[in-house]
N, C-alpha and C positions, 0 to 999 in steps of 0.2 A: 708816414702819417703826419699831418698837419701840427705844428710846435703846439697852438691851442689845445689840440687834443690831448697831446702829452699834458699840459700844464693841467687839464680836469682832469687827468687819471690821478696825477699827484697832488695837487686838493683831495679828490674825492679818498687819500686815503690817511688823510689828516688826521692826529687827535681827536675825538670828539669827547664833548662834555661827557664825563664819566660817573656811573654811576647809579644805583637804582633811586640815591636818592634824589637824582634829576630828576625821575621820572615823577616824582613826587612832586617836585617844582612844579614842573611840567604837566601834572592834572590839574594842580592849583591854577595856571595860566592859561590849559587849554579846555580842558573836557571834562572837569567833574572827578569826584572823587566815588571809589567803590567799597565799599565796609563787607569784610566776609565775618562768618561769625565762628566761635573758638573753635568749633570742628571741623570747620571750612579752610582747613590746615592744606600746605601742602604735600604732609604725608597719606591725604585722601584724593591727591591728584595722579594716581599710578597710573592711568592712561594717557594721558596727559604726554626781533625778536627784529625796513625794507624788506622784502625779498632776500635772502642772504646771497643771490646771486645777481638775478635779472631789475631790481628795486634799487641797486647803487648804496647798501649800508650791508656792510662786512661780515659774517658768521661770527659770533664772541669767540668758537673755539677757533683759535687760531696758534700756529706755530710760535714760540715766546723767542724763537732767532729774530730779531731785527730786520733781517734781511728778507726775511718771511719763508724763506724754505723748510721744509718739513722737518723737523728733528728727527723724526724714526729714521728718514734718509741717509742720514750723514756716520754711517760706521765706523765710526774710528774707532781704533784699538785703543783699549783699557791701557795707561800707562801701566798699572803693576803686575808686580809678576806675579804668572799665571799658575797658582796654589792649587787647583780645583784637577781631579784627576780628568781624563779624557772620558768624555758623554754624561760629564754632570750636567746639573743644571744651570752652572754658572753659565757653560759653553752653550750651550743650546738655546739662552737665555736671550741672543742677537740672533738667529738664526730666526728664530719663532716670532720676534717681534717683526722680523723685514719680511716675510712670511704674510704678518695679519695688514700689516701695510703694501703689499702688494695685492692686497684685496680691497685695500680700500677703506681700511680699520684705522681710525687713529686716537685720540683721547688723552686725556688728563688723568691724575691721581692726585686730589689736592688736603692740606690739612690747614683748620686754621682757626685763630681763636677774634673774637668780637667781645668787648666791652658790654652789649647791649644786642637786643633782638631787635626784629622790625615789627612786631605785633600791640605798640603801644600798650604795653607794660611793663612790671618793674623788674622781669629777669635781665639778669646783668650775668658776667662773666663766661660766655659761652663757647665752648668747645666744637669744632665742626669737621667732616670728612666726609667725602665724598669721591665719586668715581663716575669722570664724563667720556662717554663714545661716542664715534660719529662717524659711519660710513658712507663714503660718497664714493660711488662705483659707476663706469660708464664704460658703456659695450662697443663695440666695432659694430652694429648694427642703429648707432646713435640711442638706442636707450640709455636713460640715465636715472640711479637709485640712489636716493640720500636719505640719510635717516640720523638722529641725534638725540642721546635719551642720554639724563643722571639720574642715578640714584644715592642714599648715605643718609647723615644724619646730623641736624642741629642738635647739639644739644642732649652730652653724652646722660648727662641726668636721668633717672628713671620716669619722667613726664617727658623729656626730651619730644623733638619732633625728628620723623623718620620722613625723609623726601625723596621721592623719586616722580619720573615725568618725561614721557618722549615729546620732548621739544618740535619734532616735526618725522616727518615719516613718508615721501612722497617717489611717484614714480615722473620723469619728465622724459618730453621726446621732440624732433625736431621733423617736420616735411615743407622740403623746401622752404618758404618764407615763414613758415607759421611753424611757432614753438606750445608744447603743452607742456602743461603740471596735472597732476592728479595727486591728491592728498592730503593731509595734516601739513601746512606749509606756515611759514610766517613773513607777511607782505606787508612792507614798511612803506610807506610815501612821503614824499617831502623832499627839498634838496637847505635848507637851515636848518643849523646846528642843535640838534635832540629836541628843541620846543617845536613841532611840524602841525600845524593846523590840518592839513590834509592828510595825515594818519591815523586813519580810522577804522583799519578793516580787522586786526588777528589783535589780541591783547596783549600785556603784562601783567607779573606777578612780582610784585615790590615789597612781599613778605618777604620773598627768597634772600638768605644770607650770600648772593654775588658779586666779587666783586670788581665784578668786567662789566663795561658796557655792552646792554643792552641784552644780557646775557637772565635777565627778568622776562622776557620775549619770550611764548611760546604761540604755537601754531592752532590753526584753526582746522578743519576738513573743507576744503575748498578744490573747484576747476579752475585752473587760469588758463587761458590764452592768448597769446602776444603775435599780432600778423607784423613783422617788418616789412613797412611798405619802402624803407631805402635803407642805406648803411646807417643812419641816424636816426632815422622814426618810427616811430612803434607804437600801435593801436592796440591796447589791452584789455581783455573783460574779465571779471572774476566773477563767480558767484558761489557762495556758501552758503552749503546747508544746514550746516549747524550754527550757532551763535555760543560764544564763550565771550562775558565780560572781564574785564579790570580787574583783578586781585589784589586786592589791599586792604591789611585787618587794620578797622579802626576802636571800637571797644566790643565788647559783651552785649548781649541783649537786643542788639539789629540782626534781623531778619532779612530776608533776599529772596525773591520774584524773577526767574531767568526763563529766559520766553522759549517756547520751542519753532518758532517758525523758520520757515526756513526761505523767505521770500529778502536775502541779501545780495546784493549786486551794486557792480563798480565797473566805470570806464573810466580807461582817462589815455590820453593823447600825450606822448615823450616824444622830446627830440633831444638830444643827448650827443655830445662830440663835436660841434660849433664850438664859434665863438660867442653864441649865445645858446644855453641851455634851457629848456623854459617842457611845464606839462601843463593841461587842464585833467581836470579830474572831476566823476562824478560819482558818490554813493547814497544807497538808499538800502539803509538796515535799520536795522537797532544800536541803541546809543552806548557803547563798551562802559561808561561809565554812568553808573544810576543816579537817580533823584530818589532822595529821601523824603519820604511819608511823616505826618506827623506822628504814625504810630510807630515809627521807627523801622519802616519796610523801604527797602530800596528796589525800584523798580527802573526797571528800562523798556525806556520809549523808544517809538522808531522816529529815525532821522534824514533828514535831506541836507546834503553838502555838497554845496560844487564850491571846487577849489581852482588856485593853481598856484605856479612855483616859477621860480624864474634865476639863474647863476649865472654870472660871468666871472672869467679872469682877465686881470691886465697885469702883465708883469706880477708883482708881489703880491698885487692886492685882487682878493675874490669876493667879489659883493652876491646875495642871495636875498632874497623877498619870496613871503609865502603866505598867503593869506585863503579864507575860506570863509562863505557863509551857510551857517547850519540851520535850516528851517524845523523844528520844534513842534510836538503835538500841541501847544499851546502860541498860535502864531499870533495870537492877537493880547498874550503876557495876560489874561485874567483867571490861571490856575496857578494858585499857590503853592504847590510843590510838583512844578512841573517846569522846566526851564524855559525860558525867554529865547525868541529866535537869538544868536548874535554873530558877530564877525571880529573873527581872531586874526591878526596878524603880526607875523615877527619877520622884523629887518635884520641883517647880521652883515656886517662887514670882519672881512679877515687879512691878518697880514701877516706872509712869510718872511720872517727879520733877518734870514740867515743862520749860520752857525746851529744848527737844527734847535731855531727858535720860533713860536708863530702864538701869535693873540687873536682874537676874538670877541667881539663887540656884538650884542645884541639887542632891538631894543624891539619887545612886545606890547601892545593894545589889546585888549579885547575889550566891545560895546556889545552892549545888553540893548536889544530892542524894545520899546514900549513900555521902559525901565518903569516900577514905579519903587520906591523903597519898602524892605520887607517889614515886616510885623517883628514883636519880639519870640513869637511863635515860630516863624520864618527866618529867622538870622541863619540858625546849622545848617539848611540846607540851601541857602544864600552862599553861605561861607565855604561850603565841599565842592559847588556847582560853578566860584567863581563870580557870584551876580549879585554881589551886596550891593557895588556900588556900580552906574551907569557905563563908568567906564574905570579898568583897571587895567592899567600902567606897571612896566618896570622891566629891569636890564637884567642882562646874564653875559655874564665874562668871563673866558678863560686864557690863562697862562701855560704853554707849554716847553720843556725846553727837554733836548736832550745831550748827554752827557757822556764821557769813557768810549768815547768808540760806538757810543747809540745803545751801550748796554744798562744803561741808565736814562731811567725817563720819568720826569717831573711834570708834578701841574695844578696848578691852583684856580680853583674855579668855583663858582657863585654863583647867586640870582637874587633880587631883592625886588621889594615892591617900591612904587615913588611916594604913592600918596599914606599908605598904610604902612605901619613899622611892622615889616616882615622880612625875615633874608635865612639863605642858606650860602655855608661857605665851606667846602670841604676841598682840603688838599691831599694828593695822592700821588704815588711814586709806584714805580715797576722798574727791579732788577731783574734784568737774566745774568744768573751765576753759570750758565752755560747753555747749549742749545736743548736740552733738556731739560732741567731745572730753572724755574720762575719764584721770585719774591714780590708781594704785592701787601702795600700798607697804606693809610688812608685815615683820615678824620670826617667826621660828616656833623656840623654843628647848626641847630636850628634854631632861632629865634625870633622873638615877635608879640605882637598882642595878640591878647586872644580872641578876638574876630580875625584871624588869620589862620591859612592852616599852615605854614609858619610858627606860629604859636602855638599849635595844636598838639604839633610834630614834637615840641623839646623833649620829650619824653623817649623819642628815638635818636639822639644824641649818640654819637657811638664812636670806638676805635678799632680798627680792625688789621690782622695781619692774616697772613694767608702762603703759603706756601705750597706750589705746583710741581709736579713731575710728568713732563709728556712723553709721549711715544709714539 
């Protein structure tokens, strides 16, 4: 294989900005904000992120060995001695788990306490558990079954929320050049770092107490298929029949409008494994994240985007640009609570320092077309949607380094605006105490004026620890 190739495989499994409160940045900069209201919890999403395979961005649940081999895998024997009469359960206890993982079963058991919720209020000191599966099964007949569902609970309190959600649920298969999906999937686009103008199609849910990237991602009901017309390029169409917006509680008292149609559709052109990386893209759905009403209803409109995306490496350094323009039920800016055409773009340069160290530089625009300045009636939903001012400016950087043999891994990472006093800055760390057991701890601090949602956020302010066991 070509060294370039190598060198995108290893970018592509880089750090990325962590966190669902990026994601937050990251409506603020790209797509609008979406307000659920107190019932619109996710212990009412039981049915219920890229591509986690063929889109180039990772599955969250992943192995916590470094090396990324499966933990269930590796059977070593128990150092102590062995107290447990013959056919207890302790014995039986490796047997049954290489057993579920020879099926294709794998999963977490995690426990963990937060300072703070994500539902923009004043519950503080929160207790959490949970329990994540995820079967990825493939036949000698090329079919292939993946499926990922949590359930548990925020918030052991007697109001507490109970959550559970199958994150994705689909069957895929391959005939000759042309690959299929069939089902609840989650298809990420974009090749810059978490801010991606051109991911638009399956939502997030940035209530959820996660605290892995991108692991706020759930899946939508969608067909995809991908025709490989050579070893590097790939013609893709999706379309979804159901629509699921953005999840994100912002107070009480909003209401929400979620359209049934089912006329959504995406193409977009990849070339992937050069020494230049580059896709176009087109969709035309409904917009994941709503515009708010002066009566406080959030509604979503349908959207036109064509995008594209573009990486390279050279030696150490990996540059990416990603930009998109979204055409808007209001193309000519004269509806007040309905967004302005505009054009997102984020530049991101990256550099690997050695010593498994590597930064990250990002700098985003988005312009508001046919700008004009809102009312004081019009600022909130100016401010959620991103379009207060004509054009908004600002950086996102992160720090990562690892540490002990790579069982230790650090990272300080951020966003702020240039012209408005807005910024988020959260640092976070992941210990593996073994190939089973994971520790994960993190800050997430927001600030700002309050025409920012920056500002809006401090109230989600949080500390969090977390403790995993895989299998």
């Amino acid at each position: 294989m070509p060294d370039v190739r190598l060198r995108h495989r290893l970018f592509a499994n880089r750090p990325r900005l962590a966190g669902t409160s990026l994601y937050l940045a990251a409506v603020l900069l790209g797509g609008g904000f979406h307000c659920a209201s107190a019932q619109d919890t996710p212990a009412a999403a039981a049915q219920q992120p890229t591509d986690s395979r063929s889109d180039g961005k990772g599955s969250p649940e992943k192995s916590p060995d470094m090396a990324g081999q499966n933990p269930a895998s590796a059977n070593a024997p128990d150092s102590a001695p062995d107290l447990a009469p013959a056919g207890s359960a302790t014995e039986q206890r490796p047997a049954l788990l290489g057993k579920l993982n020879a099926l294709g079963l794998t999963g977490s058991v995690r426990s963990g306490y937060w300072s703070s919720n994500r539902l923009y209020d004043d519950r503080g000191n929160i207790g959490t558990a949970s329990t994540w599966l995820k079967l990825d099964k493939r036949f000698e007949n090329g079919l292939g079954v993946f499926a990922e569902a949590y359930g548990g609970r925020e918030d052991f309190r007697d109001d507490g929320n109970s959550i559970g959600r199958v994150r994705e649920a689909y069957l895929d298969a391959r005939a000759g050049a042309l690959d299929f999906r069939l089902g609840k999937q989650i298809i990420a686009w974009g090749r810059t770092d978490r801010l991606n103008p051109t991911d638009n199609l399956t939502p997030r849910d940035s209530r959820l107490l996660a605290a892995d990237i991108d692991e706020d991602r759930f899946g939508s009901l969608a067909a995809k298929a991908s025709w490989n017309l050579d070893s590097y390029t790939s013609l893709t169409g999706v379309w979804l029949p159901e629509f699921r917006p953005n999840r994100v509680f912002l107070r009480s008292g909003f209401s929400e409008v979620i359209p049934t149609g089912s006329r959504n559709w995406a193409l977009k052109l990849d070339q992937s494994g050069k020494a230049v990386d580059w896709s176009v893209s087109y969709y035309d759905g409904y917009d994941l994240s709503g515009d708010l009403s002066a009566s406080y209803v959030f509604r979503h409109y349908r959207t036109r985007v064509i995008g594209f995306d573009t990486a390279t490496t050279r030696g150490a350094w990996r540059i990416a640009l990603e930009s998109a323009y979204t055409r808007t039920e209001d193309p000519d800016g004269t509806l007040a609570y309905v967004k302005n055409p505009f054009v997102y773009t984020v530049l991101g340069i990256e550099r690997d320092f050695g010593n498994n160290t590597s930064g990250i530089v990002q700098l985003f625009n988005r312009r508001v077309m046919h700008y004009q300045t809102p009312s004081a009636a019009e600022q909130l939903h100016a401010i959620l949607t991103s379009q207060l001012d004509r054009d908004q400016n600002g950086v996102s950087v992160r720090i990562a380094k690892k540490w002990w043999n790579e069982t230790l891994e650090t990272e300080l990472s951020g966003s702020a605006l240039l012209e408005r006093r807005g910024y988020l800055i959260r640092p976070r760390l992941v210990y593996a105490w073994s190939d089973q057991i994971k520790l994960l701890a993190g800050y997430e601090y927001f600030d700002g004026s309050s025409n920012t949602l920056y500002g809006l956020l401090k109230r989600n302010r949080l500390l969090f620890t977390e403790l995993r066991y895989f299998f």
